[in-house]
The first five atom37 places (N, CA, C, CB, O) and aatype in JSON, in Angstrom:
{
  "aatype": [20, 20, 20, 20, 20, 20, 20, 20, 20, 20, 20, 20, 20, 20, 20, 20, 20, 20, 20, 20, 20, 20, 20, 20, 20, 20, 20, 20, 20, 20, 20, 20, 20, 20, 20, 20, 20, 20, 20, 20, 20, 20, 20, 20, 20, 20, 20, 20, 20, 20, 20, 20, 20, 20, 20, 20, 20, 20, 20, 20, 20, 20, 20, 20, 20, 20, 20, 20, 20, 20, 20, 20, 20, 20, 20, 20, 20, 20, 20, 20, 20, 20, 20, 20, 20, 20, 20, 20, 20, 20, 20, 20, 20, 20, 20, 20, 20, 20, 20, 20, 20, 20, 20, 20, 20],
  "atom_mask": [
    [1, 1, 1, 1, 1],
    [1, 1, 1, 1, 1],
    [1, 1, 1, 1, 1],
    [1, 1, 1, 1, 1],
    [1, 1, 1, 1, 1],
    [1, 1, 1, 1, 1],
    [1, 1, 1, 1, 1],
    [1, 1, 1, 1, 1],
    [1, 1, 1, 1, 1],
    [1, 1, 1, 1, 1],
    [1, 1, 1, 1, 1],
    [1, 1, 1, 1, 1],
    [1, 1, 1, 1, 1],
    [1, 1, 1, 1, 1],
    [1, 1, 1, 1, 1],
    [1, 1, 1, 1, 1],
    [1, 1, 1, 1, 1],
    [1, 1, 1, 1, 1],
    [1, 1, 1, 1, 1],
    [1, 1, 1, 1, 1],
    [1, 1, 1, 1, 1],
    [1, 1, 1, 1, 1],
    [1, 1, 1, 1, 1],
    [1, 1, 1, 1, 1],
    [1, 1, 1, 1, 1],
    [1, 1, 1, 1, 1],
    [1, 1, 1, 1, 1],
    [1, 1, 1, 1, 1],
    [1, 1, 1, 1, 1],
    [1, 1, 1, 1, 1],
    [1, 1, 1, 1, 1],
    [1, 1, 1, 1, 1],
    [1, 1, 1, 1, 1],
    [1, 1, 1, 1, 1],
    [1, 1, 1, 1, 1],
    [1, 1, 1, 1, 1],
    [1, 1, 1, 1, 1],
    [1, 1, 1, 1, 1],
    [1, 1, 1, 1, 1],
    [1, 1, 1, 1, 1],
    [1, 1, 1, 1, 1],
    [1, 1, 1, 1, 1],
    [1, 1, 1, 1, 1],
    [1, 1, 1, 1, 1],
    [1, 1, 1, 1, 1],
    [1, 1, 1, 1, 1],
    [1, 1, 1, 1, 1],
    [1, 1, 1, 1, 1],
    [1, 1, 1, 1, 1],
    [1, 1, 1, 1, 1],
    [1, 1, 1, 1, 1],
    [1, 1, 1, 1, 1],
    [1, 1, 1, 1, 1],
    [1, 1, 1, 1, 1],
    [1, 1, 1, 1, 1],
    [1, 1, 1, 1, 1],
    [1, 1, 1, 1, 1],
    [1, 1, 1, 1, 1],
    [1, 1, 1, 1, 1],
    [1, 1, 1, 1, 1],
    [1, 1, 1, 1, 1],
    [1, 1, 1, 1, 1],
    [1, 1, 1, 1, 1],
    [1, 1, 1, 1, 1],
    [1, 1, 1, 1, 1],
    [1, 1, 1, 1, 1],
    [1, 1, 1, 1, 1],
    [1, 1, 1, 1, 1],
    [1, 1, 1, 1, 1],
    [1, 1, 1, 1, 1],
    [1, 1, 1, 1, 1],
    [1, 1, 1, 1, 1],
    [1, 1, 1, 1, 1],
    [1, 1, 1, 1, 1],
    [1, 1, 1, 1, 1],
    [1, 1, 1, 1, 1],
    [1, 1, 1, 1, 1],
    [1, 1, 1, 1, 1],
    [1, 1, 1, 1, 1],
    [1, 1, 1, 1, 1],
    [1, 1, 1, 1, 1],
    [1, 1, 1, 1, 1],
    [1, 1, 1, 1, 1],
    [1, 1, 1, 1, 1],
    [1, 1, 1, 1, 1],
    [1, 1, 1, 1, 1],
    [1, 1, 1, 1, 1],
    [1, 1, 1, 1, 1],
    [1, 1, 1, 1, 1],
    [1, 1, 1, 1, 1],
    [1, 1, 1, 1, 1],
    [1, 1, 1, 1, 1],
    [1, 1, 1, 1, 1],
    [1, 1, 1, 1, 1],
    [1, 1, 1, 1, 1],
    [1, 1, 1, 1, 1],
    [1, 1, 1, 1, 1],
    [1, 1, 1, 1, 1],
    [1, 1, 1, 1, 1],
    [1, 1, 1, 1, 1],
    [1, 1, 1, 1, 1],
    [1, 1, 1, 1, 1],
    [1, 1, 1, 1, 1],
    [1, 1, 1, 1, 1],
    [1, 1, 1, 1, 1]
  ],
  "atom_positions": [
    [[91.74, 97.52, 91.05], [90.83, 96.86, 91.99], [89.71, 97.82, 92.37], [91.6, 96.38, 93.25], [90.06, 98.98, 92.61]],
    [[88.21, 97.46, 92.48], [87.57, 98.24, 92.97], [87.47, 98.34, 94.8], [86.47, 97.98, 92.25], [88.31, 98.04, 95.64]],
    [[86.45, 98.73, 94.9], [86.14, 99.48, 96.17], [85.8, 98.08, 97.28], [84.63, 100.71, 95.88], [86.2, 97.91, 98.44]],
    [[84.98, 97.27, 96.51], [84.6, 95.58, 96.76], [85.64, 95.28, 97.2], [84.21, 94.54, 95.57], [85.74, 95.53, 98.4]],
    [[86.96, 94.58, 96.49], [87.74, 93.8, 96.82], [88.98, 94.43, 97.57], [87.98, 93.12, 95.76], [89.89, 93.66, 97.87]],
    [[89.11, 95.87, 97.93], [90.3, 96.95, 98.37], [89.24, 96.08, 100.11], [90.24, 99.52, 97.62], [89.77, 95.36, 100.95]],
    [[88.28, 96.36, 100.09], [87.24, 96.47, 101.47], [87.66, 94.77, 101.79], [85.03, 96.92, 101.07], [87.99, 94.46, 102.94]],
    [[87.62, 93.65, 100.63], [88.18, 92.42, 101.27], [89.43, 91.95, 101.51], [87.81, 91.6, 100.76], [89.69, 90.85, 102.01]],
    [[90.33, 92.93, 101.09], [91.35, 92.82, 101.89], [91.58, 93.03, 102.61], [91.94, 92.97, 101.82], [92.51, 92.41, 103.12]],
    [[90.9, 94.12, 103.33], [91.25, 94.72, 104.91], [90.53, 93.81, 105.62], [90.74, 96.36, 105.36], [90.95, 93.25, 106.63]],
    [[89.52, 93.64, 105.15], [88.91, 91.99, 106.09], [89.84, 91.17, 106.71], [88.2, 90.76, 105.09], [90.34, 91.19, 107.84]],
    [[89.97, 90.44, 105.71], [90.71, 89.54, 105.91], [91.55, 89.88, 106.55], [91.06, 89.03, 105.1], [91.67, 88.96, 107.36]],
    [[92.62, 90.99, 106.87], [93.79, 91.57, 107.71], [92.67, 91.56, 109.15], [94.57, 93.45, 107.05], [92.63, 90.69, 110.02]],
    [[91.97, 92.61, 109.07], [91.27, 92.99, 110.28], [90.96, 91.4, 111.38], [89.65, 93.84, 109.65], [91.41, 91.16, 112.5]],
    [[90.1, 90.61, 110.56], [89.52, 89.35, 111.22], [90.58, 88.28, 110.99], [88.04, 88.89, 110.59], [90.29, 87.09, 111.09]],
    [[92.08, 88.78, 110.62], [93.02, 87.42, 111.2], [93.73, 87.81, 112.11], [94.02, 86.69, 110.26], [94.6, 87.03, 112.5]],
    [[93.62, 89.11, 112.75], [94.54, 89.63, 113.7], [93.97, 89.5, 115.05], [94.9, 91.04, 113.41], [92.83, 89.89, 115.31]],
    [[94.89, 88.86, 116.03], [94.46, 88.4, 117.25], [94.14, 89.72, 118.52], [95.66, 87.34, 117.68], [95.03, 90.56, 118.64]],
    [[93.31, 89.8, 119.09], [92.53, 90.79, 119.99], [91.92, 91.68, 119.51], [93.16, 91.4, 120.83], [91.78, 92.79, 120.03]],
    [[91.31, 91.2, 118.03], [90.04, 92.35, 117.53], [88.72, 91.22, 118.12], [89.95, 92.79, 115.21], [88.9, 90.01, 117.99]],
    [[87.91, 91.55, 118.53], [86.6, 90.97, 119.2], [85.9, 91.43, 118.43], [86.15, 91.27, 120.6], [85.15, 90.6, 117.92]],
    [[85.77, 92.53, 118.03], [84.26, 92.45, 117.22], [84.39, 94.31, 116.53], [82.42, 92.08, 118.76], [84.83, 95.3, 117.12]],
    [[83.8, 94.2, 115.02], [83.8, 95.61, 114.25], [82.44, 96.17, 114.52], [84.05, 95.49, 112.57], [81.53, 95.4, 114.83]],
    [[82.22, 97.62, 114.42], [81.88, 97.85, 115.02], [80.31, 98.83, 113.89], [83.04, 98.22, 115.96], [80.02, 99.54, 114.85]],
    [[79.61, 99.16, 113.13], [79.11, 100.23, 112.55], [79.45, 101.5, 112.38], [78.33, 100.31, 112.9], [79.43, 102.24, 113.36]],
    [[79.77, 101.92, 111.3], [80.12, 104.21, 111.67], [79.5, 104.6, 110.82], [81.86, 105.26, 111.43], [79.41, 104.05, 109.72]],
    [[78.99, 105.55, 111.13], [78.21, 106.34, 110.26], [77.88, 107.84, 110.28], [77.18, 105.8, 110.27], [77.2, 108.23, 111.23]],
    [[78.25, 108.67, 109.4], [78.14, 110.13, 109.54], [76.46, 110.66, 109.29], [79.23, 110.83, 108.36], [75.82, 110.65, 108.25]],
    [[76.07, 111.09, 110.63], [75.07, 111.99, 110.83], [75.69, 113.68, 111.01], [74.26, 111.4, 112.16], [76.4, 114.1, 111.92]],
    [[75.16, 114.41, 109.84], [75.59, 115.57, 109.5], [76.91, 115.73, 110.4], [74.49, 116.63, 109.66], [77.12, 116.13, 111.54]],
    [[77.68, 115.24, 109.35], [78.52, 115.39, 109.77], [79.55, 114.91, 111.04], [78.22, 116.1, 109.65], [80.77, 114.93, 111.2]],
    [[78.11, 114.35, 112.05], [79.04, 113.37, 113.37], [79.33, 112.37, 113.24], [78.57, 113.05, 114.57], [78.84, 111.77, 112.28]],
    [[80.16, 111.74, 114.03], [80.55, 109.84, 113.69], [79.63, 109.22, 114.67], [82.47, 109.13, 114.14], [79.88, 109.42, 115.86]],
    [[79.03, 108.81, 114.48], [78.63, 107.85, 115.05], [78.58, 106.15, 115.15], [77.91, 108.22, 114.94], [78.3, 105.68, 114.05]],
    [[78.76, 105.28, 116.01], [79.35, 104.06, 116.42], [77.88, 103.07, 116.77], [80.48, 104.37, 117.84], [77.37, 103.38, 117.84]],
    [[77.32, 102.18, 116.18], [76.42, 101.07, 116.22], [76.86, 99.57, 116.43], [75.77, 101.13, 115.07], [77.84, 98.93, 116.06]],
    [[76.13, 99.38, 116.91], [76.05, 98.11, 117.46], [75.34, 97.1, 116.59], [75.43, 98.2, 118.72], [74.87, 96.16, 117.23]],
    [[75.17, 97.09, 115.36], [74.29, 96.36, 114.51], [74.89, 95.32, 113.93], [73.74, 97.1, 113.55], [75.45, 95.39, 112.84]],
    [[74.8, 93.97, 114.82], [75.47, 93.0, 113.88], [74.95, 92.21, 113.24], [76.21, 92.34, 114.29], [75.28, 91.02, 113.31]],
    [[74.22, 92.55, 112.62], [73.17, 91.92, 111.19], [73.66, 92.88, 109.88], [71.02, 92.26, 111.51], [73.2, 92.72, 108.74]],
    [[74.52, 93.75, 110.18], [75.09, 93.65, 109.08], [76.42, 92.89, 108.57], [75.15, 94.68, 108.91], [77.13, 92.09, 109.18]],
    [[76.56, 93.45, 107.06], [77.85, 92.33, 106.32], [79.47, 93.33, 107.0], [77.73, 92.39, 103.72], [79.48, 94.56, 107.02]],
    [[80.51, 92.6, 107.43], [81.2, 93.53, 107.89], [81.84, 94.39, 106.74], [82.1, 92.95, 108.78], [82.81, 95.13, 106.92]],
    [[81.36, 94.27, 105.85], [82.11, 95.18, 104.73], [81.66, 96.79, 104.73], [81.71, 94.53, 103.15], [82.25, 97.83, 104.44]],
    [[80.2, 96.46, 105.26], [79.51, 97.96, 105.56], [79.79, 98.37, 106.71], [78.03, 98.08, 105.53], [79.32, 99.49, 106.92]],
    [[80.7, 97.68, 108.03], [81.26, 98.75, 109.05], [82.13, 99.34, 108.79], [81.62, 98.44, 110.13], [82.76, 99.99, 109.62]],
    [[82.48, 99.28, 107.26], [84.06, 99.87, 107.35], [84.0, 101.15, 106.48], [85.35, 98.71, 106.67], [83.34, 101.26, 105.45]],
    [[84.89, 102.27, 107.12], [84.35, 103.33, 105.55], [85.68, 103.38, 104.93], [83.68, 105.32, 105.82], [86.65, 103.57, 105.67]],
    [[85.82, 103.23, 103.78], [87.01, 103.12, 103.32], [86.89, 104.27, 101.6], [87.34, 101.2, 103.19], [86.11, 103.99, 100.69]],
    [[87.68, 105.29, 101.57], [87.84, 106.24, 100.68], [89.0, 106.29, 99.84], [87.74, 107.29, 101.28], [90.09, 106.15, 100.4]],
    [[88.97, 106.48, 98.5], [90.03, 106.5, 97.54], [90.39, 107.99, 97.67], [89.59, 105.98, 96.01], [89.38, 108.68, 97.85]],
    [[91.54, 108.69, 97.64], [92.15, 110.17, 97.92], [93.14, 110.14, 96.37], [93.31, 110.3, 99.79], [93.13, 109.16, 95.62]],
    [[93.56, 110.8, 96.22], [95.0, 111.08, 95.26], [96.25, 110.2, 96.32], [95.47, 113.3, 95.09], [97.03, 109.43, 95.77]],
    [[96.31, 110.41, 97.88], [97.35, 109.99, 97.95], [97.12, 108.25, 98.21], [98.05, 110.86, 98.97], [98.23, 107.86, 98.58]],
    [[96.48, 107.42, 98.19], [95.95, 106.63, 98.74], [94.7, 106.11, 99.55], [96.54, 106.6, 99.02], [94.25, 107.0, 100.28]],
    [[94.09, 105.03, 99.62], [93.01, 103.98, 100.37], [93.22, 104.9, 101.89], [93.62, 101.84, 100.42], [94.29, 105.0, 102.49]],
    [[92.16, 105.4, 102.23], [91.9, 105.81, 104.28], [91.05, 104.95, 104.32], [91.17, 107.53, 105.07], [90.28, 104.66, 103.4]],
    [[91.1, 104.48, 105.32], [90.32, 103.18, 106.19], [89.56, 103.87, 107.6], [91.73, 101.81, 106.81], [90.32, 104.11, 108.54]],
    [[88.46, 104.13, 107.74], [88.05, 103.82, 109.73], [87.49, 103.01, 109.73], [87.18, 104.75, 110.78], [86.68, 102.67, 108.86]],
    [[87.85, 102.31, 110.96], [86.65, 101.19, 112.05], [86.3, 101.28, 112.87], [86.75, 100.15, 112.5], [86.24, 102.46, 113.19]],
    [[85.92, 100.55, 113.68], [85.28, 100.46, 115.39], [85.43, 99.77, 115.54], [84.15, 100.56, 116.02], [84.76, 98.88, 115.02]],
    [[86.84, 99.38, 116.7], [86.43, 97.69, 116.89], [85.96, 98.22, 118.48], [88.07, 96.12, 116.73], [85.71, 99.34, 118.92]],
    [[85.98, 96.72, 119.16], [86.26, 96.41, 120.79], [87.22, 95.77, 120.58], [85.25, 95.63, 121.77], [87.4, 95.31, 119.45]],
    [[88.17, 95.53, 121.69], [89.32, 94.16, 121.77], [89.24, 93.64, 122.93], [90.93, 94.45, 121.61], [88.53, 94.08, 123.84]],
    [[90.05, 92.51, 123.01], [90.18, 91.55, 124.11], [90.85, 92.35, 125.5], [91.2, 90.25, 123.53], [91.87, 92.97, 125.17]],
    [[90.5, 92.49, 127.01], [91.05, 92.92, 128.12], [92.93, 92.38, 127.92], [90.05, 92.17, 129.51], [93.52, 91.32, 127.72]],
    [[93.15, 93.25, 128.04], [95.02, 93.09, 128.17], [95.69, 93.29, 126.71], [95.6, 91.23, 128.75], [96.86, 93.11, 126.37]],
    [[94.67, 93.69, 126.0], [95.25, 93.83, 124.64], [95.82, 95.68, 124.65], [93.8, 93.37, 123.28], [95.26, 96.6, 125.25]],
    [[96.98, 95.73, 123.86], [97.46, 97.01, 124.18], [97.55, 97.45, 122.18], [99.27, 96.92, 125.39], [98.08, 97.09, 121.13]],
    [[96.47, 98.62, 122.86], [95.72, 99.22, 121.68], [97.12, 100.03, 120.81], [94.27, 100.47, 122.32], [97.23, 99.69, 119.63]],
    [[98.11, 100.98, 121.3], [99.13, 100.95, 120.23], [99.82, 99.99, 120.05], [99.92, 101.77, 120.28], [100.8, 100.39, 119.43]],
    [[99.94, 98.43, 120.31], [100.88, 97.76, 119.86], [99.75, 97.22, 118.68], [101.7, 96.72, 120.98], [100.28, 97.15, 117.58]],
    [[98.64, 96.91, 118.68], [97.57, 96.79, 117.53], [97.29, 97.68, 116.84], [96.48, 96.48, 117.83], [96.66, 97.39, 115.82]],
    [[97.54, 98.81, 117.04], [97.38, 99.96, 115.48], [98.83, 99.2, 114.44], [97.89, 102.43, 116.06], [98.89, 98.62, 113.36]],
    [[100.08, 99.72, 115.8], [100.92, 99.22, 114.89], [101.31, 98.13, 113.98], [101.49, 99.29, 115.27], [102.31, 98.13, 113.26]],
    [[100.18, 96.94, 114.11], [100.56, 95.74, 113.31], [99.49, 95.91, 112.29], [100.57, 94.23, 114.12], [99.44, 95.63, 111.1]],
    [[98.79, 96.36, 112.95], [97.79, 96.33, 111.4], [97.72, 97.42, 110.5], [96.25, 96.19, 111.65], [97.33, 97.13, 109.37]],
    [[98.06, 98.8, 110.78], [99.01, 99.8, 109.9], [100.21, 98.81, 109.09], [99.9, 101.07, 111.1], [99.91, 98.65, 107.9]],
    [[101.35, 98.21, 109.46], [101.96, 97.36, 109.03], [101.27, 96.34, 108.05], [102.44, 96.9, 110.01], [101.29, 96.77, 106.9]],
    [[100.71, 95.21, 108.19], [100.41, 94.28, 107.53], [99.19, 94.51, 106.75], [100.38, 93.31, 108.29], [98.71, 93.67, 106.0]],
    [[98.75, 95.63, 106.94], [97.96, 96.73, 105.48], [98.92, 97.5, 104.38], [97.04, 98.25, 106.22], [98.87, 97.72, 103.17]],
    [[99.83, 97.81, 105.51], [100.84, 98.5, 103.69], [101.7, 97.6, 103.21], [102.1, 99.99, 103.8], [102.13, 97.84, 102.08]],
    [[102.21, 96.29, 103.92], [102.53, 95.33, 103.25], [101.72, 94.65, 102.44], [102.96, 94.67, 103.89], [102.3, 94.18, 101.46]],
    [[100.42, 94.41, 102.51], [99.23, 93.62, 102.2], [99.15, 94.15, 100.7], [97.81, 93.92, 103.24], [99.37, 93.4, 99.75]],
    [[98.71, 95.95, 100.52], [98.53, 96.63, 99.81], [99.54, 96.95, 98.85], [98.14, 97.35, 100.35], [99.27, 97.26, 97.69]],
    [[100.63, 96.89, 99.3], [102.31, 97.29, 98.46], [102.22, 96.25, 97.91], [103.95, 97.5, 99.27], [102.77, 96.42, 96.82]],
    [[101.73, 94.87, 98.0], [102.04, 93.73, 97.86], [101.14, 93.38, 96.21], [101.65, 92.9, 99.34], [101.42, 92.56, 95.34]],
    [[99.78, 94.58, 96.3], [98.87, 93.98, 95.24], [98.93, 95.35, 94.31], [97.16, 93.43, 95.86], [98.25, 95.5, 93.29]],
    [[99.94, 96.38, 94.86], [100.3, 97.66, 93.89], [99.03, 98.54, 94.32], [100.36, 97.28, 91.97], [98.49, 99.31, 93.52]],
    [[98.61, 98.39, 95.59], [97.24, 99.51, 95.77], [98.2, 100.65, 96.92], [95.31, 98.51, 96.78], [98.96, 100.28, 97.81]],
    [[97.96, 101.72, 96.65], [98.36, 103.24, 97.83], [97.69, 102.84, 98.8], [97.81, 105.0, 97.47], [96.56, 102.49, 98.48]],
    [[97.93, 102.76, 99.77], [97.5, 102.69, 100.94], [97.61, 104.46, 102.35], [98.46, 101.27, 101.27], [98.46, 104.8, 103.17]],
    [[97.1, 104.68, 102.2], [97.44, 106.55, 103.04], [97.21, 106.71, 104.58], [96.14, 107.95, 102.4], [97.83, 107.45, 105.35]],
    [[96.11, 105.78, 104.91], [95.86, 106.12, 105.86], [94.61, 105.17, 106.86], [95.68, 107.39, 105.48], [93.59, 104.78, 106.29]],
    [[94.78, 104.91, 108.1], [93.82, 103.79, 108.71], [93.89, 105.13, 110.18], [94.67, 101.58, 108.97], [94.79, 105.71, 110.78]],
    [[92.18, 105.12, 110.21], [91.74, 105.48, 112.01], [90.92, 104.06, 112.34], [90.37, 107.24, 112.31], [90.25, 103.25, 111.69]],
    [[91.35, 104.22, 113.72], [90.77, 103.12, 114.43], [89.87, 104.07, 115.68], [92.13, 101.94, 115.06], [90.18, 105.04, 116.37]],
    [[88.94, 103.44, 115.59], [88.15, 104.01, 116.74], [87.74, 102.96, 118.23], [86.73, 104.48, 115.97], [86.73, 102.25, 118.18]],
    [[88.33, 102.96, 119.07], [87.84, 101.43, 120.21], [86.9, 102.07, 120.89], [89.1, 100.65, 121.51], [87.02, 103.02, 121.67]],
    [[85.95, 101.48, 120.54], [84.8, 101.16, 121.09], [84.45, 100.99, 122.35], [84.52, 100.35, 120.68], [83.61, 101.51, 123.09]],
    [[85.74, 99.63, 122.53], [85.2, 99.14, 124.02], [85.92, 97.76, 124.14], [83.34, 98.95, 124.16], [86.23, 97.13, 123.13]],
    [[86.13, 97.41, 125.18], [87.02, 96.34, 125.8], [86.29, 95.27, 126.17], [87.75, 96.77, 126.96], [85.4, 95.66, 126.92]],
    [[86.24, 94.14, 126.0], [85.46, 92.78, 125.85], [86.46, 91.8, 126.96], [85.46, 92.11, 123.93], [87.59, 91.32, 126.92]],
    [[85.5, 91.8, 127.81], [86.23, 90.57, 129.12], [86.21, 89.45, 128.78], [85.55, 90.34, 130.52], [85.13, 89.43, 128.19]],
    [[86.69, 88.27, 128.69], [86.58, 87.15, 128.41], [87.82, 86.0, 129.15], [86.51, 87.29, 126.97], [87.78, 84.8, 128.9]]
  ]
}
């Protein structure tokens, strides 16, 4: 699988899982991370996702929903990425999540 369709699978995980509100832009300026707010882009470009020897690393940015509890959401979507991935024979190594910010609603 290339780099394209490894990036639409995490989609699809990312945007079916309940209290992600919104992804977020990252981008390395020499070297810093930096976090944008640009949603005119495709969400495939907020995501940086790298092939290693040991497996696919993933970061994002989301925000989530108020009352959402940010380690019980690493832990499902760490989960239903290495199931997702075990599932289509891709290594999966590693996911950072970066929160952004908390969305009232």
């Amino acid at each position: 699988m290339n780099k394209k369709e490894i990036k639409e699978i995490f989609i699809r995980i990312i945007t079916s899982t309940p209290g992600i509100k919104k992804l977020h832009q990252l981008s390395y300026v020499d070297t810093i991370l930096t976090i944008n707010d640009n949603e005119l882009l495709p969400l495939e470009d907020m995501i940086i996702a790298n092939e290693t020897i040991e497996g696919w690393n993933f970061q994002i940015a989301i925000s989530v929903l108020s009352g959402i509890r940010v380690k019980d959401l690493n832990t499902e979507l760490y989960k239903k990425l290495s199931y997702e991935f075990k599932q289509n024979k891709i290594k999966f190594n590693n996911l950072t999540i970066y929160l952004k910010g908390v969305v009232n609603e």
